[in-house]
Each structure stands twice: as C-alpha cells, then as structure tokens.
Residue, then its C-alpha position, 0 to 999 in steps of 0.5 A: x500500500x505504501x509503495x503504490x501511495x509512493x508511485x501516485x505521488x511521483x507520477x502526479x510530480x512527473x506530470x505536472x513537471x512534464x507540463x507545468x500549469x503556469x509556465x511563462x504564460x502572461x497574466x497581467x501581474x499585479x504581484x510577483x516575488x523571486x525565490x532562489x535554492x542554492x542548495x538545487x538550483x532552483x528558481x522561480x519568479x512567481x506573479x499573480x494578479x490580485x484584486x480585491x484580495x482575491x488571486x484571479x491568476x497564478x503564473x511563473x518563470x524560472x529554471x527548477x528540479x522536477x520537484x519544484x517544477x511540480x509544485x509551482x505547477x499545483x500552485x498555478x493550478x489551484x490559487x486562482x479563485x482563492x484570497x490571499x489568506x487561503x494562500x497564506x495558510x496553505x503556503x504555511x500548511x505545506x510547510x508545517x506538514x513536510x518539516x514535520x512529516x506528520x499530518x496532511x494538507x487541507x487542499x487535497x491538490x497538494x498531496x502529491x508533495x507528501x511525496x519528498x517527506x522521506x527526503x529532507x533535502x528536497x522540502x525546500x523544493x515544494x515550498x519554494x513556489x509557494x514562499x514565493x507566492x505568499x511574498x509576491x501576495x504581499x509585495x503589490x509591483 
C-alpha cells in the first residue's frame, strides 16, 4: 500500500513537471516575488494578479528540479479563485506538514508533495513556489 501511495505521488510530480500549469504564460501581474535554492538550483519568479484580495491568476518563470517544477505547477493550478489568506495558510500548511512529516494538507491538490517527506533535502523544493507566492501576495509591483 505504501509503495503504490509512493508511485501516485511521483507520477502526479512527473506530470505536472512534464507540463507545468503556469509556465511563462502572461497574466497581467499585479504581484510577483523571486525565490532562489542554492542548495538545487532552483528558481522561480512567481506573479499573480490580485484584486480585491482575491488571486484571479497564478503564473511563473524560472529554471527548477522536477520537484519544484511540480509544485509551482499545483500552485498555478489551484490559487486562482482563492484570497490571499487561503494562500497564506496553505503556503504555511505545506510547510508545517513536510518539516514535520506528520499530518496532511487541507487542499487535497497538494498531496502529491507528501511525496519528498522521506527526503529532507528536497522540502525546500515544494515550498519554494509557494514562499514565493505568499511574498509576491504581499509585495503589490
């Protein structure tokens, strides 16, 4: 059970890497914010188009590990529609969960980075993007 729980979670990683949601598409940006891993490589300029207090689009640019890929991917999938404060806690959610290894996010889309908990090295992967987001939500360009 456990390995086929394994194998979900990477193919979920290996789609949306394959075919990141959001990549290099324009959206107008009112927000953005740029996140870097020295320890990977990986970096990510996320922008977003916030009105009202409610994020109407998600997107990025950057070079990044399939894991970070992936989990900017989710994050341009599912933001859009949501405020800012929803942002805010999953961003700190997705945190909390991955460095404790215990618990699972409350937006079921997120699941799939359970996948890097028995990789502690890899964490900063998945939450980059979306310290980036929570940074860019509150830095209007």
């Amino acid at each position: 059970m456990v390995n086929e729980l394994a194998r979900l979670y990477l193919d979920a990683i290996k789609k949306h890497a394959a075919e990141p949601v959001g990549f290099r598409v324009e959206i107008d940006e009112t927000h953005q914010h740029e996140e870097y891993n020295p320890l990977c490589g990986d970096r990510v300029l996320l922008r977003l188009r916030i009105v009202n207090g409610r994020i109407e689009a998600a997107a990025f640019d950057g070079e990044a590990c399939a894991i970070c890929l992936a989990s900017t991917s989710l994050l341009c999938k599912h933001v859009p529609g949501q405020t800012v404060e929803d942002l805010l806690r999953q961003q700190q959610e997705l945190a909390d969960i991955l460095e404790s290894g215990e618990g699972i996010p409350g937006n079921e889309a997120l699941t799939p980075l359970l996948g890097v908990r028995p990789y502690p090295s890899r964490i900063q992967c998945a939450t980059l993007p979306w310290t980036a987001a929570a940074r860019a939500a509150v830095t209007k360009i």
